[in-house]
C-alpha positions in Angstrom: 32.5 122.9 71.4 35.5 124.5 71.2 38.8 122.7 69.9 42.2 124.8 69.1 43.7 124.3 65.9 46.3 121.9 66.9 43.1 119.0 67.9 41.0 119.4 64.4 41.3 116.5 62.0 42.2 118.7 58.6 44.8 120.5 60.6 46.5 116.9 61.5 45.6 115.7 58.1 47.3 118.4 56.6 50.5 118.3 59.2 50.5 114.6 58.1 50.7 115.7 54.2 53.7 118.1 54.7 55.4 115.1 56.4 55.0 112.8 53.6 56.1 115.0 51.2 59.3 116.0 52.9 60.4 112.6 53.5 59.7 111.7 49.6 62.3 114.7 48.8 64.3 113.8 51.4 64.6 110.2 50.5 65.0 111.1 46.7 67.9 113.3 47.4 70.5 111.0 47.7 74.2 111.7 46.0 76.0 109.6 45.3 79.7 110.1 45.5 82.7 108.8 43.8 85.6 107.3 46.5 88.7 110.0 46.6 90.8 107.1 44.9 88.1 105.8 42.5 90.2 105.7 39.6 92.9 103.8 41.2 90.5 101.3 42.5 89.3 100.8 39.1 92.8 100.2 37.3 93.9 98.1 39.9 90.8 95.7 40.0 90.8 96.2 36.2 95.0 95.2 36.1 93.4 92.1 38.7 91.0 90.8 36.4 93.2 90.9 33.9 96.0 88.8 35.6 93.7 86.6 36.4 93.0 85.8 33.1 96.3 85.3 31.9 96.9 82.7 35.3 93.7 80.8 34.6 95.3 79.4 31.3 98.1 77.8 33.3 96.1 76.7 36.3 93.6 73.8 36.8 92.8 71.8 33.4 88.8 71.3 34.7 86.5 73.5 36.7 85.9 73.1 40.4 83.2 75.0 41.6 82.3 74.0 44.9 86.0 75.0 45.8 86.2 77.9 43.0 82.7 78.9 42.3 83.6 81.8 39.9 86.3 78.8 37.7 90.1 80.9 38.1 91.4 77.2 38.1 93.3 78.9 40.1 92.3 77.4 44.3 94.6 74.1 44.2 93.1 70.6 44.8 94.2 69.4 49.0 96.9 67.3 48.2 99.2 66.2 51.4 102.1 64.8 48.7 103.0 68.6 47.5 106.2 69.5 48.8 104.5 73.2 49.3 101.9 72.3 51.4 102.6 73.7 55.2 99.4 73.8 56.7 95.3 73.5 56.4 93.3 76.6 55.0 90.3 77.4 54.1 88.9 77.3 50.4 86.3 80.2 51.3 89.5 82.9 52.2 91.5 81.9 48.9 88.5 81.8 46.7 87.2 85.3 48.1 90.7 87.0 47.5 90.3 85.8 43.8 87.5 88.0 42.8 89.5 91.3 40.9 87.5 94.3 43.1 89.8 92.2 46.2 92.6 94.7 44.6 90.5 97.6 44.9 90.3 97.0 48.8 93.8 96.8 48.8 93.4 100.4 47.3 91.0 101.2 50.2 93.2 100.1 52.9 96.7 101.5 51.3 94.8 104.8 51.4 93.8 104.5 54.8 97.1 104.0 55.9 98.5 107.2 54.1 100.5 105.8 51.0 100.7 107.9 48.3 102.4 107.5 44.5 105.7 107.1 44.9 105.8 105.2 48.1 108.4 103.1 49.2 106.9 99.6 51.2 107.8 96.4 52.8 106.1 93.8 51.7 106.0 89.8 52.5 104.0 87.0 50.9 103.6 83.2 51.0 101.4 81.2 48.5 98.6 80.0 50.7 96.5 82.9 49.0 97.9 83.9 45.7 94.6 85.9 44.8 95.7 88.2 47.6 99.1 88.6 46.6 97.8 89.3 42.9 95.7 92.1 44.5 98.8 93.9 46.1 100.6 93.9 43.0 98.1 95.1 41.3 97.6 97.8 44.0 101.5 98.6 43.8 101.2 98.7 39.8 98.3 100.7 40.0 99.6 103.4 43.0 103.3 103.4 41.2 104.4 102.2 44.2 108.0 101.0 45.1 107.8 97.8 46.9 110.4 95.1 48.6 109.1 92.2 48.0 109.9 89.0 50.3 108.0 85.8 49.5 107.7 82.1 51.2 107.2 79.2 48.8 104.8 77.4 50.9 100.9 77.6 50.9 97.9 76.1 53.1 95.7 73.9 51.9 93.8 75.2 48.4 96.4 78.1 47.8 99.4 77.6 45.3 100.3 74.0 46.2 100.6 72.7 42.5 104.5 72.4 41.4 103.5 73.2 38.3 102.0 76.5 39.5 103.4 77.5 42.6 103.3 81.1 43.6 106.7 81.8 42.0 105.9 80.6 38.7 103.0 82.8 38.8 104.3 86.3 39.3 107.5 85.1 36.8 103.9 84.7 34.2 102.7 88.1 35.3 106.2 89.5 35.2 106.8 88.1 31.7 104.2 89.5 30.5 104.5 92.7 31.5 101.7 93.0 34.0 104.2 93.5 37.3 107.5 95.5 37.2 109.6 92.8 39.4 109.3 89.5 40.6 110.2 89.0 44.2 113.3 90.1 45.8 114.1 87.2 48.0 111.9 84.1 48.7 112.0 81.9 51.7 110.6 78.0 52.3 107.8 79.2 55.0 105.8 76.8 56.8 107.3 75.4 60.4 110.2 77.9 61.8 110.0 79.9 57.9 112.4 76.9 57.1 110.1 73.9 55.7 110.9 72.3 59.1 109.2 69.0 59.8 106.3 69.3 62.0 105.1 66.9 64.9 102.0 64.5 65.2 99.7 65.2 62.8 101.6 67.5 61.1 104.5 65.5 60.3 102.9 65.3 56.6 104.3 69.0 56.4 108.1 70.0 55.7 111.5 68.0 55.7 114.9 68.2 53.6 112.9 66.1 50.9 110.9 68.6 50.5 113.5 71.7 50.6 115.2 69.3 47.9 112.3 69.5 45.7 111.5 73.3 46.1 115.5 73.8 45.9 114.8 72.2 42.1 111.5 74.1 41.3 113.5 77.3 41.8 116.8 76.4 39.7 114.2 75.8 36.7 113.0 79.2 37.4 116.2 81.1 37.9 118.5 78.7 36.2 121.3 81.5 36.4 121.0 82.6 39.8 122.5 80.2 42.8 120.4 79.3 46.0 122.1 81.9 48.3 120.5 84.7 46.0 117.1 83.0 45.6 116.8 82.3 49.5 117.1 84.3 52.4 118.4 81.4 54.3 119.7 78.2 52.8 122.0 75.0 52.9 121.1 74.1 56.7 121.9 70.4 57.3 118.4 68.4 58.3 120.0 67.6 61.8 120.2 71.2 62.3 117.1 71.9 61.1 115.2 68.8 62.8 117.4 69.7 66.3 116.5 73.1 66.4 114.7 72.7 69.8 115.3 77.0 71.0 113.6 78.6 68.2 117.3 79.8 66.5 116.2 79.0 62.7 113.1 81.1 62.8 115.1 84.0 64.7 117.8 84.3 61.9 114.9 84.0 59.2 113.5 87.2 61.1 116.8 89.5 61.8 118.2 87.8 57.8 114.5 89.4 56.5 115.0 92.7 58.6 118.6 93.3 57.3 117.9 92.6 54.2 114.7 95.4 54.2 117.4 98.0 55.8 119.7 97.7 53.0 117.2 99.4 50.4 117.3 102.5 53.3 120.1 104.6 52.8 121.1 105.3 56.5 120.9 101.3 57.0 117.3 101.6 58.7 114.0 101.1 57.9 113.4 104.8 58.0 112.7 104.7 54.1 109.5 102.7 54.5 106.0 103.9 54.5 104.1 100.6 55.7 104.8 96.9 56.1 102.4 94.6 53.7 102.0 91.3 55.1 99.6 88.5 53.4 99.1 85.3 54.7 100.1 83.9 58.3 103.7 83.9 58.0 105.6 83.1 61.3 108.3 84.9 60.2 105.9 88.1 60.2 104.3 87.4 63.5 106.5 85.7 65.1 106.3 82.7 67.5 102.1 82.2 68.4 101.8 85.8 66.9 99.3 85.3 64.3 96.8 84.1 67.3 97.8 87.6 68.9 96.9 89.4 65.7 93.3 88.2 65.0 91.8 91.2 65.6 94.1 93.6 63.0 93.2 93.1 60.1 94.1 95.8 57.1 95.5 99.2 58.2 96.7 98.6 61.6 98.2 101.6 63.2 101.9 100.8 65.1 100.9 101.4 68.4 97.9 98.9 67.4 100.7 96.2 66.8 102.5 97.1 69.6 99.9 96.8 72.0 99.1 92.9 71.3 102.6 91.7 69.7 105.7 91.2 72.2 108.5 93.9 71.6 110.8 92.5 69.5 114.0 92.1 71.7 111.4 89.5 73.7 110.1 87.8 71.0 111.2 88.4 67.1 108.7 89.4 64.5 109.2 91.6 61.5 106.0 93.0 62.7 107.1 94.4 65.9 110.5 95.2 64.1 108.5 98.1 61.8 106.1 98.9 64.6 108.3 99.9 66.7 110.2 102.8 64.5 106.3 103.9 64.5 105.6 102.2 60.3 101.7 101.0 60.2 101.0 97.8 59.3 98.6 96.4 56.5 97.5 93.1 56.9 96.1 91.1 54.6 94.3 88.3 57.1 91.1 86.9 58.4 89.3 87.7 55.1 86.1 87.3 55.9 86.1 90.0 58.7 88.8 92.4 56.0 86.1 92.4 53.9 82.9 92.8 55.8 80.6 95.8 55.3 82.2 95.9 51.8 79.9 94.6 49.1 82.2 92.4 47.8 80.9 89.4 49.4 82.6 86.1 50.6 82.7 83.4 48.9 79.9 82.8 46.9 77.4 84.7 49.0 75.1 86.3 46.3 75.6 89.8 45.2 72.6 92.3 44.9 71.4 92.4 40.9 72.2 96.0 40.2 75.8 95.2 41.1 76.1 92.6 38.9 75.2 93.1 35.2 78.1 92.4 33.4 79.2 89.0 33.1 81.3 86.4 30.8 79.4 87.2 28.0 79.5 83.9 26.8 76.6 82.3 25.3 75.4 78.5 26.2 73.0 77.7 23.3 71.9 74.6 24.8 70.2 76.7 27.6 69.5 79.7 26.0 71.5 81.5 28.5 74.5 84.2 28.7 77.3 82.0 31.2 75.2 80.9 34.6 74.2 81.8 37.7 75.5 80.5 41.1 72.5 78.3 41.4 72.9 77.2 37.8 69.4 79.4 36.9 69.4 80.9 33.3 69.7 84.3 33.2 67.6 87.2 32.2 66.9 87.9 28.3 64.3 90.0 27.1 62.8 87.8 24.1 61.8 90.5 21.5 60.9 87.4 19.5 59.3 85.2 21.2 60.8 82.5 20.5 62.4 81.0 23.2 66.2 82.0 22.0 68.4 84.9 22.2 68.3 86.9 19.1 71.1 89.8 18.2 69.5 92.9 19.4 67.8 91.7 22.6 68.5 93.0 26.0 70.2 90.6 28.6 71.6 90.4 32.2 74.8 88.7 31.7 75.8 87.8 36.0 78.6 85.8 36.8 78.0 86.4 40.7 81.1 88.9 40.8 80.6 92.4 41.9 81.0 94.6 38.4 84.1 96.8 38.7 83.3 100.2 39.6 80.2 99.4 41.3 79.3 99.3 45.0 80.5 101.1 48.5 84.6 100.3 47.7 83.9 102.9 45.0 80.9 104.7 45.7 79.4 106.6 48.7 75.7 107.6 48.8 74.6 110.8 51.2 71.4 112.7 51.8 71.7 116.1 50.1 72.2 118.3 53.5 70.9 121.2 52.0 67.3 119.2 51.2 67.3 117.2 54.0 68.0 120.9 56.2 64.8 122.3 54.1 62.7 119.7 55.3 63.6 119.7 58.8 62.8 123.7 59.1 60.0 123.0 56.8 58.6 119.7 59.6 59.1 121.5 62.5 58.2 125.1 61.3 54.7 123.9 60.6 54.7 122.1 64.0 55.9 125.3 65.7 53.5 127.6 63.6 50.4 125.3 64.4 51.2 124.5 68.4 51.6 128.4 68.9 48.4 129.0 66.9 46.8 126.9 69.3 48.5 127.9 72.5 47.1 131.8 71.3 43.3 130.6 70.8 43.5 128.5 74.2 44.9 131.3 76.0 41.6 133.8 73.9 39.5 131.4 75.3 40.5 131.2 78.7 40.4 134.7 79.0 36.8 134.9 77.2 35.9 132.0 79.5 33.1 132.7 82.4 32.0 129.6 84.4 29.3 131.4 86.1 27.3 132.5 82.5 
């Protein structure tokens, strides 16, 4: 019985084979390449990790880790008595923001939007997530950037809400010792109206002159030789002013007081000299009036015209937002953490990172559990007991994980591809055979047509 090529079983077998073996060559030739700023990535989350570590010795005197799984002592217990509490936040975002590759996607999105060394930025900060505004500076360190740096006092719940550590104090650390260039240019209360103002119902636990008072002292101890008007961008509002403030006139002068004081590092008195405007946090001032809500969506590099399609123009409503936006500067915004950092393998919180990313840990030995630091879960971790007996000996292998991606590692600093030219190969290689074998067949059908008599 006669069967062309294409319908006999070593022929399909063999068709099979070729297919097999192309897609093992295929699928081995993956390259993996390095990010364009790689080594900026890795000196900033490298200057991160090393802020970090000078912080942690001033922060929280005992380990928290259902707040602060990876122990920075640095997410602050919820207290409502802090004078610097404004508002509720979530421990995930503030923990998340702590981990020192956060600064390399800082790196990631200051590249996106076009900065390069020598860049001049806006920048504004509040101390609801002090991990984040480590990150920056660590990115502006790392980039050589020149940054104007505005920050409010106040934090949300878990951020910098300790007196004894508020967000201040802890740049003044970093700046002391030599890990940041400047300390912040100007700083304002934040919370209600960017002025401490008290808030209503529930949130009357937030704000109020007593309050101001007691931030007014944390910054003389400080800056002991500077006077309030140079600490603050605004200052020395009476409480009935404050409290009576029914029109929204306190946040506006924060706003235009923040603009003008960004102009005057421009030389023509504009804000022509800046490359992009760095917010962190949910500062009204930045957003404006119900702004933030607006906003949820843009998140990192936001492109002007982004901002300008969702925020009021700024002669309607005030924001420092739309003030940049509209002489066409893109915004970077450091919000809604969880969604920033999505598809990056950073992961939030303390969602588990994949083993090969995570080999290099505290190095820290517990010889009660024969284990180098802990797991998430509290599981010992991986030795290879040469011995046999039972302990870690000098000389054996171990996987030291602390549940932090490893600096250097993962897609912020690495991009894997199929080799084009193998993967090309293969495909002429797949359907050449395919071709070759159907036309084979189409030829001996056709032979056999021809050759075919019904009536013999």
């Amino acid at each position: 019985m006669f069967r062309p090529s294409i319908q006999k079983t070593r022929i399909l077998v063999f068709l099979a084979l070729i297919n097999i073996i192309v897609y093992y060559f295929v699928s081995s030739s993956i390259v993996t390449f390095k990010s364009s700023d790689y080594d900026l990535k890795i000196t900033s989350a490298k200057k991160m990790e090393n802020a970090l570590g000078l912080l942690k010795k001033y922060g929280r005197k005992y380990p928290f880790l259902s707040r602060d799984p990876f122990d920075t002592r640095l997410v602050f217990l919820n207290t409502e008595t802090s004078p610097l509490l404004t508002d509720i936040g979530k421990y995930e975002a503030k923990s998340t923001v702590l981990k020192p590759n956060f600064s390399a996607l800082i790196i990631d999105q200051f590249s996106k939007s076009g900065l390069n060394k020598g860049d001049t930025i806006a920048v504004s900060m509040t101390g609801s997530m002090p991990g984040a505004n480590i990150a920056v500076l660590m990115a502006c360190e790392a980039m050589e950037l020149e940054y104007v740096l505005i920050s409010s006092l106040g934090a949300s719940s878990w951020g910098a809400t300790d007196m004894s550590l508020s967000w201040p104090k802890m740049e003044k650390i970093l700046y002391d010792n030599k890990l940041i260039n400047k300390v912040s240019d100007k700083f304002t209360y934040g919370g209600g109206a960017d002025y401490l103002k008290r808030g209503t119902r529930y949130r009357k636990i937030y704000g109020g002159n007593n309050k101001r008072l007691s931030l007014d002292s944390l910054m003389i101890s400080l800056y002991p030789d500077k006077v309030m008007d140079d600490i603050f961008i605004l200052h020395g509002l009476s409480d009935d002013a404050v409290m009576n403030d029914s029109t929204g006139i306190i946040l506006k002068t924060s706003i235009n007081k923040r603009i003008s004081f960004y102009e005057k590092f421009c030389p023509d008195g504009s804000l022509s000299c800046f490359d992009a405007y760095v917010n962190v946090g949910g500062g009204v001032a930045s957003f404006g009036y119900k702004g933030k809500n607006k906003l949820k969506d843009n998140y990192g590099y936001v492109k002007a015209t982004d901002v300008l399609d969702v925020l009021p123009p700024f002669d309607k409503r005030n924001s420092v937002m739309a003030k940049f936006a509209e002489v066409n500067i893109p915004l970077i915004n450091i919000t809604e953490i969880e969604k920033l950092i999505k598809g990056s393998d950073i992961g939030y919180f303390n969602s588990p990172i994949i083993s090969e990313l995570d080999q290099i840990g505290n190095g820290k030995w517990d010889k009660e559990g024969f284990k180098w630091s802990q797991d998430l879960n509290g599981s010992p971790e991986v030795f290879i007991d040469l011995n046999q007996n039972g302990v870690w000996n000098e000389g054996e292998e171990y996987l030291d994980q602390d549940g932090l991606l490893d600096i250097g590692k993962g897609n912020l600093y690495n991009t894997q591809k199929f080799n084009m030219l193998v993967v090309w190969f293969g495909l002429i290689i797949c359907l050449g055979s395919t071709v070759y074998i159907g036309f084979i067949s189409y030829q001996q059908i056709s032979r056999q047509m021809r050759s075919y008599d019904p009536n013999s």
